[in-house]
N, C-alpha and C positions, 0 to 999 in steps of 0.2 A: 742420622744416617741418610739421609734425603737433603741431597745439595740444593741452597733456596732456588725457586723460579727467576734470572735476570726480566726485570719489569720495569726497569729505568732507559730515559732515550742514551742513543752514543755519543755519548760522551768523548772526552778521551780517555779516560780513566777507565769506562767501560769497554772504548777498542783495545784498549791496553791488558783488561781480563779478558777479552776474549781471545786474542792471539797467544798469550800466556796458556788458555785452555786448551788453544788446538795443540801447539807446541806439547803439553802434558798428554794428550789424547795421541797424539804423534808417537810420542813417547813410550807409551804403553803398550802401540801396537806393535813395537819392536823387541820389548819383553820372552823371553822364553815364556813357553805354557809351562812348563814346570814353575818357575820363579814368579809365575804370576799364580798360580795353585797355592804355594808357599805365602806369598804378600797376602793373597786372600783370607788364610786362615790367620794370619798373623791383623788383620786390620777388625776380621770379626770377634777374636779375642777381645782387642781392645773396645771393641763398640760393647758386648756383653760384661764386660767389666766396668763401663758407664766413664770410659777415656775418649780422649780427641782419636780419631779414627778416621779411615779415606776407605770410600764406599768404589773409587776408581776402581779400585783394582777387580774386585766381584761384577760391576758390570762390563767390565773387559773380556771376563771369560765367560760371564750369558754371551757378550758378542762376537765371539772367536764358536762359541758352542754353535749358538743359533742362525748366526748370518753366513760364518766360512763354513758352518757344519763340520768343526773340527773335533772329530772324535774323543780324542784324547781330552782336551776342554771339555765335553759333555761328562766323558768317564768323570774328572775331579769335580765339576760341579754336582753329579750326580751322588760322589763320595761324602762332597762337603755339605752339601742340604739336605740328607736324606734325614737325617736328624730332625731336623726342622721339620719337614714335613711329616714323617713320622708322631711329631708332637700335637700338628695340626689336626691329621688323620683320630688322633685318639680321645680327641677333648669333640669331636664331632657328635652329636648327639644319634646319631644316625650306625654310628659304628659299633657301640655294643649287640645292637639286634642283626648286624649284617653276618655274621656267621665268620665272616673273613678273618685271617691276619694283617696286623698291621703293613707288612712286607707288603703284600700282596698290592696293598690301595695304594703305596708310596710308586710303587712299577706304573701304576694307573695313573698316577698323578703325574705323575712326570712326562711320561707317553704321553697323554692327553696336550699338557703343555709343548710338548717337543713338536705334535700338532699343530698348536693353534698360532703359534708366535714362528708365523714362517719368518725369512730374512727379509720377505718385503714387510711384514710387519712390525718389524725390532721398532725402527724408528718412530713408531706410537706410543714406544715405553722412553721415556726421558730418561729417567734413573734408575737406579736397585731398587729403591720402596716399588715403584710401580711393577717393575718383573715381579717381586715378590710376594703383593700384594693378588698379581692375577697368577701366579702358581698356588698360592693359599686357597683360590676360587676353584683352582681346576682338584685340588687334593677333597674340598668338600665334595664337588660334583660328583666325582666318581664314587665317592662314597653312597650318596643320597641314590644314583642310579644304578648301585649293585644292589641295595636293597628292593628299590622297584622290582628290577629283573628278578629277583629269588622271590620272587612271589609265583614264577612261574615251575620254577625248578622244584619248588614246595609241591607243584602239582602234576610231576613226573611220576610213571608207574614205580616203583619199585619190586621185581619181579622177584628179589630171592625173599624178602621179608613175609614170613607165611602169615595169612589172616589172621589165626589164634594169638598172633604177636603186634596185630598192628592196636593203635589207641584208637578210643574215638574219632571218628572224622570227623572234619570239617566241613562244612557244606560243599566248599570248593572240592574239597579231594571227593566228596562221596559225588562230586558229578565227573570228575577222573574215572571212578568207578563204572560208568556209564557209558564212558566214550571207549568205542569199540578200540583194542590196545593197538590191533594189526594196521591200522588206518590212521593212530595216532602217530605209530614209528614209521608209515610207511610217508605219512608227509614230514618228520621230524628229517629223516633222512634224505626227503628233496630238499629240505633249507638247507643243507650240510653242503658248506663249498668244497673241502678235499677230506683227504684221510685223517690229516691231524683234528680235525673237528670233529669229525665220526670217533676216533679213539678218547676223546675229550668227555664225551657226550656219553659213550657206550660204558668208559670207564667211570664215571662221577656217578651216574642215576641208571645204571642197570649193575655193577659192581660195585658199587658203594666205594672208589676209593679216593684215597687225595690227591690234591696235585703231584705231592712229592711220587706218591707212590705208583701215578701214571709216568710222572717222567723217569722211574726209576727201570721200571716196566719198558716202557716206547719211549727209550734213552734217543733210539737213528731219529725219532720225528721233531725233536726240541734239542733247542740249544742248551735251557736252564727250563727249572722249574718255573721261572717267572713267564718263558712261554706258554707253557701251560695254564696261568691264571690268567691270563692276556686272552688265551681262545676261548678259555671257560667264559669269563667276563663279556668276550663280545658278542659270541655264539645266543647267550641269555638275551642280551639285549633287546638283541636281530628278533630272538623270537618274540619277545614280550610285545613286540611294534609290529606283530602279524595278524593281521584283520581276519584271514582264514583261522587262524590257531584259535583266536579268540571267540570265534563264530563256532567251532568244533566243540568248546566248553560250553556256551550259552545252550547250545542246541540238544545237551548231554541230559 
């Protein structure tokens, strides 16, 4: 899957593959994004069936995605690797205790990556293995850092859950218990950038409900559900990396 590194001097034989390569790279950038979607799925077949395969075509459309920021390319790459990543996501050691769906990290993984590989940085990735290799990296990250965060979320009031129903606490939550609640939401709600993050927030850990069932609720504030686990997930974050929040629990 990983066209070898050239490490020989030029030759002619080696000017002769290189102009053959620009000409093929030439080649591809004239491709319809449809037809290059198609050759994509058709060359991973073959590489997964353990056949001669041309990796061109997939890193044509990371490059059409990442560098022209061409939508439609993102939408099929996003179609055709969610799989993948979804696999990655699952086999993580870190994902059975995150509370999450698979869905959920695959949105994160990707965002995260659609992040970090701007168009001035493509050309640090040579080939497919290497995109793939650093979207593999961003799919654990966001895992390993949603679990961090719900460390925090573990230790949100829950106001309808009556005491005769709660379990044993934990040390952590019995100093929750401590931290005066009106002081706790009245700075919870300075961290909150707009409304969508306040109905995020006010629906998950004072209503107990899910994503599905906030975006089903405050359909005008999100596009999809997947916004919803997007503001969940970064909302947590922001907080977990608050030196006051953390100061408000010690102090408890």
């Amino acid at each position: 899957m990983i066209a070898p590194t050239m490490t020989t001097l030029n030759s002619p034989a080696t000017l002769h593959a290189s102009v053959v390569g620009d000409e093929a790279a030439t080649g591809l950038a004239t491709i319809d994004v449809e037809e290059l979607a198609r050759r994509c799925a058709i060359e991973s077949e073959r590489f997964y069936r353990g056949q001669s395969h041309d990796s061109r075509y997939s890193y044509e459309l990371f490059r059409r995605a990442l560098v022209e920021r061409d939508e439609t390319a993102w939408n099929y790459l996003f179609q055709h690797y969610s799989p993948l990543v979804e696999g990655w996501i699952r086999r993580s050691g870190a994902f059975v205790s995150s509370g999450e769906s698979s869905e959920y990290f695959v949105v994160g993984a990707f965002a995260k990556f659609w992040r970090a590989v701007t168009p001035e940085r493509f050309a640090s990735f040579p080939n497919l293995a290497s995109l793939l290799q650093y979207l593999q990296l961003c799919a654990s990250s966001v895992v390993i850092d949603s679990v961090r965060a719900q460390s925090w979320a573990e230790m949100m009031p829950e106001e309808r859950i009556s005491e005769q129903r709660m379990p044993r606490l934990s040390p952590d939550e019995e100093a929750m218990q401590r931290v005066d609640r009106q002081e706790f939401w009245r700075f919870i709600d300075s961290q909150l950038h707009n409304e969508s993050e306040r109905v995020v927030v006010y629906g998950s850990f004072v209503l107990g409900l899910t994503p599905r069932a906030i975006f089903e609720r405050y359909a005008s504030l999100f596009e999809s559900v997947y916004d919803v686990y997007n503001v969940k997930r970064n909302v947590l974050s922001r907080l977990s990396r608050n030196n006051h929040l953390r100061a408000l629990f010690a102090q408890a």
